[in-house]
PLY file of the C-alpha trace (Angstrom):
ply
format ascii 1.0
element vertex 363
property float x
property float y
property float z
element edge 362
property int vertex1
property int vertex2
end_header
26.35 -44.43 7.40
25.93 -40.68 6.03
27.80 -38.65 9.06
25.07 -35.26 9.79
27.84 -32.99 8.77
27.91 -34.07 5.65
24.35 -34.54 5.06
23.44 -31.05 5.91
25.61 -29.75 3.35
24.70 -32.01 0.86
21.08 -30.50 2.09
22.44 -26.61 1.78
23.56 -27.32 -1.47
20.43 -29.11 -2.99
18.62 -26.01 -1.52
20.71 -23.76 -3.74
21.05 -25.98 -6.92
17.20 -25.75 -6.38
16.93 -22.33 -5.79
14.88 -23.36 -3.07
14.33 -21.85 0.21
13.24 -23.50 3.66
11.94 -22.00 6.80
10.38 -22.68 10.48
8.45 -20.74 12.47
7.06 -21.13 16.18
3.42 -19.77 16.07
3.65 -19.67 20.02
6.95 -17.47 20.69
7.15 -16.19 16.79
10.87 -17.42 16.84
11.63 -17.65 12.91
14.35 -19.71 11.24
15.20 -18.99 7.70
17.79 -21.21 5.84
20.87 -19.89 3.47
18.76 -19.82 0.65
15.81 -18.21 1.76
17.74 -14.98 2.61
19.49 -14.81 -1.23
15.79 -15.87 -2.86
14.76 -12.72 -0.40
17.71 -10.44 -2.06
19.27 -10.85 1.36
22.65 -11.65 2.23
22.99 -15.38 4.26
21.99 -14.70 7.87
22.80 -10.84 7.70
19.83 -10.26 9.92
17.41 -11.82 12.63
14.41 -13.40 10.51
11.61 -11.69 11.17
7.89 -11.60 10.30
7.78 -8.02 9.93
11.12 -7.18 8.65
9.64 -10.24 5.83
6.67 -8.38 5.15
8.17 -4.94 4.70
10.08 -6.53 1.53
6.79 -7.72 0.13
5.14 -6.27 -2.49
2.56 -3.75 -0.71
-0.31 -4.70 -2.12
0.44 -8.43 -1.75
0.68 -8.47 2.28
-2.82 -8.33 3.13
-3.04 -11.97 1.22
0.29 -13.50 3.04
-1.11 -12.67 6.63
-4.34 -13.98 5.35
-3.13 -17.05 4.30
-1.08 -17.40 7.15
-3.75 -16.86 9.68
-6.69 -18.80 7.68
-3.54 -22.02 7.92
-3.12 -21.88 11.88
-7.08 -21.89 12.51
-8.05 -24.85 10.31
-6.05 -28.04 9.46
-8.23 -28.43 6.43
-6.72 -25.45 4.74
-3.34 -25.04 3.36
-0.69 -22.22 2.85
0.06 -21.79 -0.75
0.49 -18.42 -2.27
2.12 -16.46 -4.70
3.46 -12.96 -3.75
6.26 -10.32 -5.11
8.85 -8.84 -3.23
10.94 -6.15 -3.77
14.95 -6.65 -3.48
17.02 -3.63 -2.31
18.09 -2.73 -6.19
14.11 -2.48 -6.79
13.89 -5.30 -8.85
10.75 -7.11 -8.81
10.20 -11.32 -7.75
7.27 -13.60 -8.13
7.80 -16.02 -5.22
6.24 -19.12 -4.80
5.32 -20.58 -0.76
4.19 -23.32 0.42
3.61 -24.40 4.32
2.34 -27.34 6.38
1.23 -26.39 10.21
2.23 -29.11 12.59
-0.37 -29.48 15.36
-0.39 -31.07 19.20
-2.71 -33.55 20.47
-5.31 -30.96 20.82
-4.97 -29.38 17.75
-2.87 -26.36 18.85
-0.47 -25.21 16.18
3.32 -25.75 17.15
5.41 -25.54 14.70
5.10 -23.81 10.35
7.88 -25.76 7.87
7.86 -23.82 4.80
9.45 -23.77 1.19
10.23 -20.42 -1.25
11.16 -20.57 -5.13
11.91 -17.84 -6.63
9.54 -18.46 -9.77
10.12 -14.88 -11.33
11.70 -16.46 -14.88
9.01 -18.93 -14.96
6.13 -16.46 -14.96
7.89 -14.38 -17.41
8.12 -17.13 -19.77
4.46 -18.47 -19.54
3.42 -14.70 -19.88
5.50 -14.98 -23.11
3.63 -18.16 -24.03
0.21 -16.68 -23.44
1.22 -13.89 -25.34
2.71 -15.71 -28.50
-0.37 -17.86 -28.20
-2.40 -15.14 -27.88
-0.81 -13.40 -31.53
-0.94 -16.37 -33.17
-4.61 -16.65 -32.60
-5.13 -12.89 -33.64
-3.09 -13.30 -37.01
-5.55 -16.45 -37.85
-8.33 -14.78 -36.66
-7.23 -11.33 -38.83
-6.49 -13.82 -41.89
-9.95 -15.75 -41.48
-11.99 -12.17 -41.14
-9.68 -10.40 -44.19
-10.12 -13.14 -46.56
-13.95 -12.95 -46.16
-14.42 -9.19 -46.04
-12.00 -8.93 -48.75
-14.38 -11.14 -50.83
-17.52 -9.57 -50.01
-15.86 -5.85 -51.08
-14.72 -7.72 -54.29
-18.21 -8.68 -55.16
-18.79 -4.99 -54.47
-15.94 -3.44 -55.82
-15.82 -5.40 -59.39
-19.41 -4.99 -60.78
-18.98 -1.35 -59.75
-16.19 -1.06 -62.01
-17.99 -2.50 -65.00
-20.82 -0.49 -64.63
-18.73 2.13 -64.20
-17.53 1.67 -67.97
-21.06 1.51 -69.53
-22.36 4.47 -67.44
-23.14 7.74 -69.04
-25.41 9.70 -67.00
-23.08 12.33 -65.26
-25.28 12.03 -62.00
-25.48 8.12 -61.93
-21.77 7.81 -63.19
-20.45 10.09 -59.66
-22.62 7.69 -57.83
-20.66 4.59 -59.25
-17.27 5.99 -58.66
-18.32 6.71 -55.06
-18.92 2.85 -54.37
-15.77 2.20 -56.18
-13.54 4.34 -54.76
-15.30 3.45 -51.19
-15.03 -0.26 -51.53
-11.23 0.37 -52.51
-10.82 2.35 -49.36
-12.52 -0.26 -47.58
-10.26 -3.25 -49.22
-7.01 -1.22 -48.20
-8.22 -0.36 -44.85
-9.04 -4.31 -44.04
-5.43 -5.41 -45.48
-3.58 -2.96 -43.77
-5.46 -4.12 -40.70
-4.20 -7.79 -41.08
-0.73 -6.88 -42.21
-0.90 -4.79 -38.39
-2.09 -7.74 -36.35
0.37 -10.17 -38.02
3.38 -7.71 -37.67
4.19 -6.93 -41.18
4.61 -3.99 -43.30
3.75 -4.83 -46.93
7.49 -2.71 -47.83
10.82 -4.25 -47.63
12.88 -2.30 -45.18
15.09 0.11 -46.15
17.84 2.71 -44.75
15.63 5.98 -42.92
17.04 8.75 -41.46
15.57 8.24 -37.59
16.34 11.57 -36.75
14.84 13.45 -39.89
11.58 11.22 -39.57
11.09 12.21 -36.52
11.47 16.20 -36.66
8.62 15.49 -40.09
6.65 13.95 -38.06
6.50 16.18 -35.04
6.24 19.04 -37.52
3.00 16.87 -38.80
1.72 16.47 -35.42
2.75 19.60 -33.60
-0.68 21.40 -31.74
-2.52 17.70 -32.37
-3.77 18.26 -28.59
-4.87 21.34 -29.37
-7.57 20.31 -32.18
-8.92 17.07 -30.40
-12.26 17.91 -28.29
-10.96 16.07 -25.12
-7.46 17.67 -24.79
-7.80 21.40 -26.30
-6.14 24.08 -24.72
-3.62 21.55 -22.51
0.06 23.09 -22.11
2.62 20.15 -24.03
5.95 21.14 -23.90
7.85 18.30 -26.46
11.47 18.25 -26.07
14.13 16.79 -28.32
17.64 15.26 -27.42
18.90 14.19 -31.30
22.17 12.20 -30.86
24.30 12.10 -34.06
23.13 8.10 -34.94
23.26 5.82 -38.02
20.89 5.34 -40.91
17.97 2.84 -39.25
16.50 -0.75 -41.15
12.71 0.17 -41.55
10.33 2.46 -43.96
9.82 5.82 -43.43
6.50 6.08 -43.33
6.50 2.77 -40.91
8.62 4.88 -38.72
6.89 8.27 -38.96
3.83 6.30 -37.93
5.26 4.54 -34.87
6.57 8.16 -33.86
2.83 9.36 -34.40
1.64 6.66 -32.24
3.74 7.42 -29.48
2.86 11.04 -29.58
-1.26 10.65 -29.79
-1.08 8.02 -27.08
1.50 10.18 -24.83
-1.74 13.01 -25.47
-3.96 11.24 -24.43
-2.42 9.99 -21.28
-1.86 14.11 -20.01
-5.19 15.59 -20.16
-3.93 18.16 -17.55
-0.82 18.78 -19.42
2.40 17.82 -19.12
6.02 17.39 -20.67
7.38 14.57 -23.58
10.97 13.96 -23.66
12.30 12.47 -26.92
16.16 10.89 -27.39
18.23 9.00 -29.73
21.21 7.54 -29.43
23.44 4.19 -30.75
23.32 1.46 -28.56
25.59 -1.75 -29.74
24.24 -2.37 -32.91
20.86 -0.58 -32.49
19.68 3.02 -32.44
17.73 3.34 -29.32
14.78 5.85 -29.22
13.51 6.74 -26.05
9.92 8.41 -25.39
8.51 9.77 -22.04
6.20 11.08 -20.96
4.61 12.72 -17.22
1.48 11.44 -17.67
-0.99 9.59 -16.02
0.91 6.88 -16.15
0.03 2.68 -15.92
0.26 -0.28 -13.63
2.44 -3.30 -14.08
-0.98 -5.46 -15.64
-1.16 -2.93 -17.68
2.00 -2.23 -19.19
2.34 -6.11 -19.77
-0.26 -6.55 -22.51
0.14 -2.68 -24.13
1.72 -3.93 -27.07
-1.03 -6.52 -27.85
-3.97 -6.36 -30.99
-7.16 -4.64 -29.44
-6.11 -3.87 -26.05
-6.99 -0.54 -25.40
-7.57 1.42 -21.97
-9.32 4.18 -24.37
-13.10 3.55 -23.71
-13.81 6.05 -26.09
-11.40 6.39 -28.49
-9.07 3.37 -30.33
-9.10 0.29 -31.59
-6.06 -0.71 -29.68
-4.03 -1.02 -32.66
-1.46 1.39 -32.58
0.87 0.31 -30.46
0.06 -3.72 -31.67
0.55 -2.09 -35.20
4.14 -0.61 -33.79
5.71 -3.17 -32.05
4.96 -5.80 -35.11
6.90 -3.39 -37.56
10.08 -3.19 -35.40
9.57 -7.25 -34.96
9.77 -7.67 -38.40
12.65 -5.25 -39.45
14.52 -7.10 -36.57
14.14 -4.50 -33.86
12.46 -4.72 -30.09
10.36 -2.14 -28.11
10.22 -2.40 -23.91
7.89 -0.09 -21.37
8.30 1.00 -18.08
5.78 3.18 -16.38
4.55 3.65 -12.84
1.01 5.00 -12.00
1.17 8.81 -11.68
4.89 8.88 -13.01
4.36 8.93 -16.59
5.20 6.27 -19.11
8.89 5.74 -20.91
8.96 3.86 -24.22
11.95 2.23 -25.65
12.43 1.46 -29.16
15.75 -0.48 -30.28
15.69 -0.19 -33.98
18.44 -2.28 -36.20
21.74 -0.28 -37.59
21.09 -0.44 -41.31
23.65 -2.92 -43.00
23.84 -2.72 -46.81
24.02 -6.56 -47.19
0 1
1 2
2 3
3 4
4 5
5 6
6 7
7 8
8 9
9 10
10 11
11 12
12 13
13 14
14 15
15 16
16 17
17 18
18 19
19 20
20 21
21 22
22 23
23 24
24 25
25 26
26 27
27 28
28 29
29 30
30 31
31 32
32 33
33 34
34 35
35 36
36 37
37 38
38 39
39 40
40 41
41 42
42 43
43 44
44 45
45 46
46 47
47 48
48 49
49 50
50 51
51 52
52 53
53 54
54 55
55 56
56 57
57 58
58 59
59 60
60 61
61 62
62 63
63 64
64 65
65 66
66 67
67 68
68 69
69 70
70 71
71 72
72 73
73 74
74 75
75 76
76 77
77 78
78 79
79 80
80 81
81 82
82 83
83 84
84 85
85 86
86 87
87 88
88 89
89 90
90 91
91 92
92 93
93 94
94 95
95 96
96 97
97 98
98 99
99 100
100 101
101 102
102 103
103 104
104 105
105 106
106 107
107 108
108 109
109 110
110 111
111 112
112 113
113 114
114 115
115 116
116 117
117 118
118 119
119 120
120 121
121 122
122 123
123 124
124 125
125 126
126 127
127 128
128 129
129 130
130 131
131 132
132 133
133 134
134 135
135 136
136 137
137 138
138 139
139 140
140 141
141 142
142 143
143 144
144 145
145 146
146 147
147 148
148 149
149 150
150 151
151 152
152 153
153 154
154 155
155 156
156 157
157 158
158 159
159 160
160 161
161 162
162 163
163 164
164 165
165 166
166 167
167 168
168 169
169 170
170 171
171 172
172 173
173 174
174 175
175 176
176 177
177 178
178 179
179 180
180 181
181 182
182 183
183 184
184 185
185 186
186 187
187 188
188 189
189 190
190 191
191 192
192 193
193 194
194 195
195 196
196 197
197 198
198 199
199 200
200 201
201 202
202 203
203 204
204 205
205 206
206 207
207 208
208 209
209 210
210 211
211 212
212 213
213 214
214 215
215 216
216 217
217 218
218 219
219 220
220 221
221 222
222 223
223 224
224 225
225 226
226 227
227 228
228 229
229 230
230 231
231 232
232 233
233 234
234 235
235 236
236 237
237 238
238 239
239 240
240 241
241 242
242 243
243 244
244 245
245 246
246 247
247 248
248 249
249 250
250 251
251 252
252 253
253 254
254 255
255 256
256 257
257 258
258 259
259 260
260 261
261 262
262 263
263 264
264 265
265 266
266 267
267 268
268 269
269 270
270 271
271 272
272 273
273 274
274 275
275 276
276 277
277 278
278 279
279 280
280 281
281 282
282 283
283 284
284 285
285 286
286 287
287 288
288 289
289 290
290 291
291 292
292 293
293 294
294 295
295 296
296 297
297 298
298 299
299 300
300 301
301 302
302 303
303 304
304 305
305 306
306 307
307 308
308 309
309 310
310 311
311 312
312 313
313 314
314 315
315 316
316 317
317 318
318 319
319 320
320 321
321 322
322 323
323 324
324 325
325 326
326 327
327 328
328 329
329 330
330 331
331 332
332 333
333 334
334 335
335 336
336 337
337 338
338 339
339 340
340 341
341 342
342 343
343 344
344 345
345 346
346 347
347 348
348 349
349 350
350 351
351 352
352 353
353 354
354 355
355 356
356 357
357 358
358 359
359 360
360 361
361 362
C-alpha cells in the first residue's frame, strides 16, 4: 500500500511536471488554500503569503476581474453553471499570463455551497502559438487570395495594355496618338501597381538582397520625408521633433529602396498616430548578428489586440486613410532577407518598433 507521504509528493510533483495548479476555497468563512504550484503559475513564491481573494485579484489583469467575480458568483448560485474562464495576470516583473481555471462547487443537502476545488494552467505559450497559427493561416490565405486576384487583373490589363500598343504603332493623328499612349502608359502603371501589391502580401521583394548602408538610408530618407506632417490636410502645422541616435553598425542584407521604404512607413504611420504633436526617437545599433533599429514614438499609442495583428495584409485602424499595407508590406521584406520586426506599445504611451535586420555576409 502507497504510504500518504509519499503519495502527496508524488501529487506535488505531477502538479509541477503539469504546470498545474490546485486550490480550495470555503465560500462560508472565505478560508483559501492554494497549492505549491498555484503560487509559481501566480509569479509567486511557494506559500510566501496568506492566499487571498483579494490579494488574487489585485494580480489580475484589470480589465479581466469584473469576469472572474462574475463567474465566481454566477457558480455558487446555480449548480447548472460552471466556472471556466480565461484571465491574464500580471507577475511582479510585468510580464503578462493567459491562465486557464476551472472549478466545481460542492453543495450540502440543501444545496448550500460548501466547499470550491479548482485547477490553474498557465496556458500563456499555448495561446501564443495558436495566435501564430491563425496568423500563418491567415497569410497563407492572403498570398492565394493576392495570387488568384493578380493573375486575373493582370490578364484583363493585358487585354488592355497589348492592343493599345499596336494601335499605338499604326496611329498618326497627333491628338488620337496622346490618347493611346495615355491607356498604355496607364495600364502599365496599373500592371506594376497590382504586382507590387502581390509581391507585398506574399513577403517578397522582386530584388535579391544586397549590402545597404542602414544608417545612410535612413538620413535619405528622412531628408525625403522631413515636414511630411506639415503638407498632409489632417496633421498641418503639428510640432515633430525627430531625433537620431546613429550607432557606428555594419553594412545590412536588404535593398535600399526596400529599406528606405520600411523607414518611410514607420515615419507616415508614427504621423499619423500624433495629431497633437509629439517626439520620434530613432536608434541603431549591432545586436549579435543583427543591426537592430529601433523607432518610437509618443503617440497615441495601441492596445495589446491591436498591436498583435499590426503587421498583417489590410489591417488598418486608418478609417480614412490606408490600405493597411505598409506595415504587412514591411515586415514581409525583413522576413524574406532573413530579418524579424517586434512592437510594443501601450495606449497613450506611444508605440516602439523594433527591426532586427541581418549583418550582411558576402557568401
Amino acid at each position: 500500500m502507497v504510504k500518504q507521504e509519499y503519495l502527496s509528493d508524488w501529487v506535488s510533483r505531477a502538479q509541477e511536471i503539469a504546470h498545474l495548479g490546485i486550490w480550495d476555497q470555503n465560500p462560508i468563512s472565505d478560508e483559501l488554500w492554494w497549492s505549491d504550484e498555484t503560487f509559481r503559475i501566480l509569479g509567486l513564491e511557494p506559500q510566501s503569503i496568506d492566499p487571498d481573494f483579494d490579494a488574487f485579484l489585485q494580480l489580475v489583469y484589470p480589465e479581466d476581474r469584473a469576469t472572474i467575480v462574475e463567474q465566481t458568483e454566477l457558480s455558487l448560485e446555480s449548480d447548472d453553471h460552471s466556472y471556466n474562464v480565461d484571465y491574464r495576470i500580471i507577475w511582479a516583473d510585468k510580464s503578462e499570463h493567459m491562465i486557464h481555471e476551472e472549478a466545481l462547487v460542492e453543495r450540502d443537502e440543501k444545496g448550500i455551497p460548501t466547499k470550491i476545488t479548482g485547477i490553474l494552467q498557465d496556458i500563456t505559450e499555448r495561446k501564443r502559438m495558436e495566435r501564430t497559427l491563425i496568423r500563418s493561416e491567415r497569410l497563407r490565405v492572403a498570398s492565394e487570395l493576392s495570387a488568384g486576384m493578380c493573375h486575373n487583373l493582370n490578364n484583363i490589363l493585358s487585354g488592355i495594355s497589348m492592343p493599345a500598343q499596336m494601335l499605338k504603332r499604326v496611329t498618326k493623328d497627333p491628338e488620337s496618338l496622346h490618347d493611346v499612349e495615355l491607356i498604355v502608359s496607364s495600364s502599365q502603371r496599373a500592371i506594376d501597381l497590382v504586382r507590387q501589391l502581390h509581391l507585398s502580401v506574399c513577403g517578397q521583394t522582386g530584388k535579391s538582397p544586397y549590402a545597404v548602408d542602414l544608417n545612410e538610408a535612413l538620413e535619405q530618407t528622412l531628408q525625403l520625408t522631413q515636414g511630411y506632417w506639415e503638407q498632409q490636410p489632417h496633421t498641418r502645422g503639428i510640432d515633430i521633433d525627430v531625433r537620431a541616435e546613429l550607432g557606428e553598425i555594419l553594412a545590412i542584407c536588404g535593398t535600399e529602396s526596400g529599406v528606405q521604404e520600411i523607414i518611410a512607413n514607420l515615419i507616415f504611420n508614427a504621423v499619423d498616430a500624433m495629431p497633437e504633436g509629439g517626439d520620434i526617437g530613432i536608434r541603431t545599433q549591432i545586436e549579435d548578428e543583427f543591426v537592430r533599429l529601433s523607432f518610437s514614438d509618443t503617440g497615441i499609442g495601441m492596445d495589446e489586440e491591436t498591436s498583435r495583428k499590426v503587421f498583417e495584409p489590410f489591417f488598418t485602424t486608418k478609417m480614412d486613410i490606408g490600405a493597411g499595407l505598409g506595415l504587412s508590406s514591411l515586415h514581409g521584406m525583413l522576413t524574406h532577407w532573413g530579418g524579424k520586426a517586434e512592437v510594443e506599445s501601450t495606449p497613450g504611451e506611444g508605440t516602439t518598433f523594433t527591426l532586427y535586420f541581418p549583418v550582411w555576409q558576402e557568401e
